[in-house]
N, C-alpha and C positions, 0 to 999 in steps of 0.2 A: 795723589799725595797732597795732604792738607798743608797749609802753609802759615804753621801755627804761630802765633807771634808769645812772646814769654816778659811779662812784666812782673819786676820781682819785688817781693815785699822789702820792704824797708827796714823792716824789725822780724828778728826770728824768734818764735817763741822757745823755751828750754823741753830741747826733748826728754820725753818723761821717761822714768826706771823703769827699762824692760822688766823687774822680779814684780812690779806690783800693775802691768797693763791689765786693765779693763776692757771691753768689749766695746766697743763704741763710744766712749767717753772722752776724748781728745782727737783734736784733727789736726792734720800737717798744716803748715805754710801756705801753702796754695789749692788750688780749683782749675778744673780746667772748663771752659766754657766753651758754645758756640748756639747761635741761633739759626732760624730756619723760618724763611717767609716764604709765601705762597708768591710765584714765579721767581722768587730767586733763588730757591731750594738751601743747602745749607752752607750756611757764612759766618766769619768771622771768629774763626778758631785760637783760641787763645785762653794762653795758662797766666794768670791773676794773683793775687793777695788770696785769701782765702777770707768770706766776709757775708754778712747780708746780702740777699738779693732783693732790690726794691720793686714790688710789685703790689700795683691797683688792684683794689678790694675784690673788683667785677672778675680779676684774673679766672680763667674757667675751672683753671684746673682745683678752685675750690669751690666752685658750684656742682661739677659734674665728672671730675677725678678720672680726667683724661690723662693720667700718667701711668710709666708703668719703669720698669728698674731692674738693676743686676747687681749681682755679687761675686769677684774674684779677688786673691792676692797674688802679692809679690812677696817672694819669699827670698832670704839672704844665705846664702851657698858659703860651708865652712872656706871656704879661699874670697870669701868678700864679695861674689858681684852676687847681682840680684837676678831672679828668674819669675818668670810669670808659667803660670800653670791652664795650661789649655784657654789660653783667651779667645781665639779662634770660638770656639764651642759658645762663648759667652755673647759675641757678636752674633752671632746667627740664633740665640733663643732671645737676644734683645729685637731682633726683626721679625719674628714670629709674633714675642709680644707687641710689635707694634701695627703689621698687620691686623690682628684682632683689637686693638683699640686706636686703629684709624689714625695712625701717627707717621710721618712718613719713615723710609727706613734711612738706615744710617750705613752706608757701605763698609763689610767686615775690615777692608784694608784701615777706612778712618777711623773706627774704632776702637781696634789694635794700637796705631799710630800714637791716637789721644790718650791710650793709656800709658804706652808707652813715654808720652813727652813729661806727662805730669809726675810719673814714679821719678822718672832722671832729675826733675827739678827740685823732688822732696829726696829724693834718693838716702840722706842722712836718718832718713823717717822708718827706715826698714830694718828692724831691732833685728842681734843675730842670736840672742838668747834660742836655745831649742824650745819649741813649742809655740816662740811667737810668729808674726807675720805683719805686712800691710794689709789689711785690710781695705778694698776700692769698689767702691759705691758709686755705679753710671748711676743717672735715671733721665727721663725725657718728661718737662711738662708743657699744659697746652697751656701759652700764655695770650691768645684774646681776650681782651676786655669787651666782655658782650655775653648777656646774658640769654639762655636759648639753647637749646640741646640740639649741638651740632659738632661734625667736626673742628677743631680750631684752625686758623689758616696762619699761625706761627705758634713755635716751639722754641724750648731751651732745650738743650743737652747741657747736662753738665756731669762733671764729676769731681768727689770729694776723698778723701783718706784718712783712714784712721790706726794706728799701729795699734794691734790687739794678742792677746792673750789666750786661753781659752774659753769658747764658746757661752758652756756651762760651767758653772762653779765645781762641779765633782770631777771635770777636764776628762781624761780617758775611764773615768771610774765610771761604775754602770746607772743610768740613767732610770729613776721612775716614771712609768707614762700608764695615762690614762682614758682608756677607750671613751669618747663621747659619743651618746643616743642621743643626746637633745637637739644641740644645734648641728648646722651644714656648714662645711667651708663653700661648697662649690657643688657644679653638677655639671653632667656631657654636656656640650653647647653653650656653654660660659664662659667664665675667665680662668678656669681652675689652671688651666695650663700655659699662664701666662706669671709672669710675675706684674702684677699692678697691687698697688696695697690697698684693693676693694677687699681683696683677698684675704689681705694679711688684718685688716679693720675687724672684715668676718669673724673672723678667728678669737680675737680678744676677750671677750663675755666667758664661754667654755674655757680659753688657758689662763684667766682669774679664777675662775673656780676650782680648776683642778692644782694652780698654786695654794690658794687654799688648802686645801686637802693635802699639800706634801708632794704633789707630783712636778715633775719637770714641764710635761708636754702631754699636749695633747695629739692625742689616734684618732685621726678622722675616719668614720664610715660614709658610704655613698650616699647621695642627698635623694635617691629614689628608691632603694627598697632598705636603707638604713640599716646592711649588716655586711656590707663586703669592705674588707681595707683599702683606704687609701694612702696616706701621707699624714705625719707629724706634724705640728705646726712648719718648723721649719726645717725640716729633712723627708727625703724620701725612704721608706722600710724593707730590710730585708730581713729573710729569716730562713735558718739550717732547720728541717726536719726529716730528718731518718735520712742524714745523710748529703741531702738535695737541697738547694738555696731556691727561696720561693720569695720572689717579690709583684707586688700589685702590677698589672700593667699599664700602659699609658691608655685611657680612654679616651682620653678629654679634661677630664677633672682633674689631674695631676700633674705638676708639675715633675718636668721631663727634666731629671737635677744629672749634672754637669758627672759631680761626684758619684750617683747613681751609676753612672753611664761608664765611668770607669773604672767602679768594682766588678760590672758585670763581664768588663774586658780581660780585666787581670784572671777573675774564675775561670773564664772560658780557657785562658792560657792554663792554667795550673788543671786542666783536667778535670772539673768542678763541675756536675750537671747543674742547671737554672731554668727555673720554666718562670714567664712570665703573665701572669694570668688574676683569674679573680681568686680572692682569698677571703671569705666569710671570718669575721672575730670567733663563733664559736670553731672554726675548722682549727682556729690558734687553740684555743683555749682546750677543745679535746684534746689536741696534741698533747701541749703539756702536762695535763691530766696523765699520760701515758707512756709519759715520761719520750717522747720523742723530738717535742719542742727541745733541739741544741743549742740556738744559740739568736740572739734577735737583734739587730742594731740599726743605727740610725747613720744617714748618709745626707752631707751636705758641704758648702764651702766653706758657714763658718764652724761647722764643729768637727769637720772631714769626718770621720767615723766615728759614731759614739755608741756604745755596747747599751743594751735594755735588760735592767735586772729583775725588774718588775712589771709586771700587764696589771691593771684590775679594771675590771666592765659589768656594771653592776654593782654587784654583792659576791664578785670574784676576784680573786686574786690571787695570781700564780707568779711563782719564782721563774727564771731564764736563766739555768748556766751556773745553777747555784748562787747567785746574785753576783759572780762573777766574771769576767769579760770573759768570753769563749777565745779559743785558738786561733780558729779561721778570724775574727774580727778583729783579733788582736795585729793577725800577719796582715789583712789589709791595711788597716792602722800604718803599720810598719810598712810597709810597702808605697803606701800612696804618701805619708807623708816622706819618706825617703828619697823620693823621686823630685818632691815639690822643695826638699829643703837639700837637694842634690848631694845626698851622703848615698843613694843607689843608682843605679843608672838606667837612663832613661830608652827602653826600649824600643817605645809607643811613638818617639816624637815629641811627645804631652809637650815638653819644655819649652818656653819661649826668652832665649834672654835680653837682659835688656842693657844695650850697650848704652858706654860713656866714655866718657877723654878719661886721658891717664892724671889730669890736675884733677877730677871730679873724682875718681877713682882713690888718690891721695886722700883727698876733704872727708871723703864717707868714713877710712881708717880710722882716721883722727878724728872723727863726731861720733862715730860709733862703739869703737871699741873702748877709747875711752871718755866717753857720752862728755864731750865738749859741748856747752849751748854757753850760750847762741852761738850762730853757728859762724865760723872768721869768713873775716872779709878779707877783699883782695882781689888775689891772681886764682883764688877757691870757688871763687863766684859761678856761677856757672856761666856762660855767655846765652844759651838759648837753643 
């Protein structure tokens, strides 16, 4: 049990209009922080202002991009409290990626814990408009000042929030994506299946261009024979044909997505065959050609399901669903977000909620519902 200390900002900034949240554009009041030195492993846990971090030029993690990062919310339940969705799942793919970039790990309990402490303190920050959410962004970097290609022998942890919106601008409306031949995200025996934003750097060149061109996202293919599917920039793929839900499987190169993991749980419930395996762009593209492609969608935390109206790869381009959201995608939609914003219930477990005093309880009413900022002081304060 960490034994987080809670310092609290002095000034609240005005929570923004849940009808006009953006995607990453505003952050709450606070961070939660802790460091990690080599023999005293990790120390010093504690929820702060939210602010710059002062860090030397030499710092490694921009010589050599020893960091690596997650993404989950908290979501606001029609009766007021907040719930977290599968964090559990988030802490154990934050230790996988830290295993493969040499960082030490972070025990799932303190994880949990930390997220847990920093939601309660921003708590006013979790919009109940349908659609939105917190948005909570861990990541780990290596802060040695020392140049040299090695492990670092201390670390940050930290984490930040931001109350968001929909993902994409077209929100559950069907998404254009476009196959890329050029570049590689990733390959077996890399990072692909990690979250570090060597990753997500890769990715940039190919998803300029294909915004250019009018697309949302980019389809990655394999980075060694360059024609099996992988993953979207930032969702993993699934797709109905002739009936059967067919998504990439985990090689290595893909990241192993939270949201992925449990659409394929809910299908399995609902009687739904799924094979997970390799899937070649033309095995897509004939389909559809044959009218068998039903249905395509993208899976992740921050766009949780989002329906693909369009493929083009090449000098092709086919419609999905009539360029409309399919059934099945729609009822996962409905379902996963159901669970996460607790209007269904939760069969799975998935839920995590996140308690608080009945004065902190009171405070969130009265900041949220009717969006009070800055936020009252007093006996509303939280104590820690």
């Amino acid at each position: 049990m960490l034994d987080i200390q809670v310092n609290l900002a002095a000034q609240r900034k005005p929570l923004p209009d849940p009808d006009t949240l953006q995607f990453g554009k505003v952050f709450t009041d606070h961070m939660f922080l802790m460091n990690y030195d080599a023999g005293q492993g990790w120390h010093d846990p504690r929820v702060v202002p939210y602010g710059p971090l002062s860090m030397e030029p030499s710092c490694m993690v921009f010589h050599y991009a020893q960091e690596i990062f997650e993404g989950l919310k908290a979501y606001r339940t029609p009766e007021g409290k907040v719930q977290l969705f599968r964090p559990v799942e988030n802490a154990r793919r934050l230790n996988s990626s830290c295993q493969r970039l040499c960082i030490p790990e972070i025990p799932e309990e303190d994880f949990v814990q930390a997220v847990k402490a920093l939601v309660k303190v921003d708590e006013a920050w979790v919009p109940n408009k349908l659609g939105t959410s917190l948005y909570i962004r861990p990541f780990v970097i290596a802060t040695d000042c020392s140049l040299g290609v090695h492990a670092s022998h201390s670390y940050l942890f930290a984490i930040i929030c931001c109350p968001v919106g929909a993902y994409y601008p077209e929100g559950i409306n069907p998404v254009k994506i476009y196959v890329e031949s050029e570049d590689v995200r990733a390959v077996k025996g890399g990072t692909g299946y990690t979250k570090c934003g060597g990753n997500y750097a890769a990715s940039i060149r190919a998803g300029e261009r294909a915004e250019a061109q009018g697309y949302s996202q980019v389809l990655w293919l394999d980075g060694v024979h360059r024609k099996y599917i992988e993953e979207v920039g930032a969702m993993n793929v699934l797709f109905k044909v002739s009936g059967k839900v067919i998504t990439p499987q985990l090689t290595g190169s893909v990241l192993p997505g939270i949201t992925r993991k449990s659409c394929l749980e809910l299908l399995k419930d609902w009687g739904i065959p799924v094979e997970e395996r390799l899937i070649t762009a033309q095995e897509l593209f004939d389909a559809a050609k044959a009218g068998t492609l039903e249905e395509a969608w993208g899976t992740g935390t921050a766009a949780v399901v989002s329906p693909i109206g369009l493929l083009a790869w090449e000098d092709q381009k086919v419609e999905v669903s009539g360029g409309q959201i399919g059934t099945l995608t729609q009822k996962l939609y409905d379902t996963l977000t159901g669970i996460q914003w607790g209007t269904m219930p939760d069969t799975h477990g998935w839920v995590v909620p996140v308690e608080y005093s009945s004065k902190r309880t009171l405070h969130t009413v009265c900041s949220v519902l009717f969006h009070k900022a800055p936020l009252c002081k007093g006996s509303c304060q939280p104590s820690g």
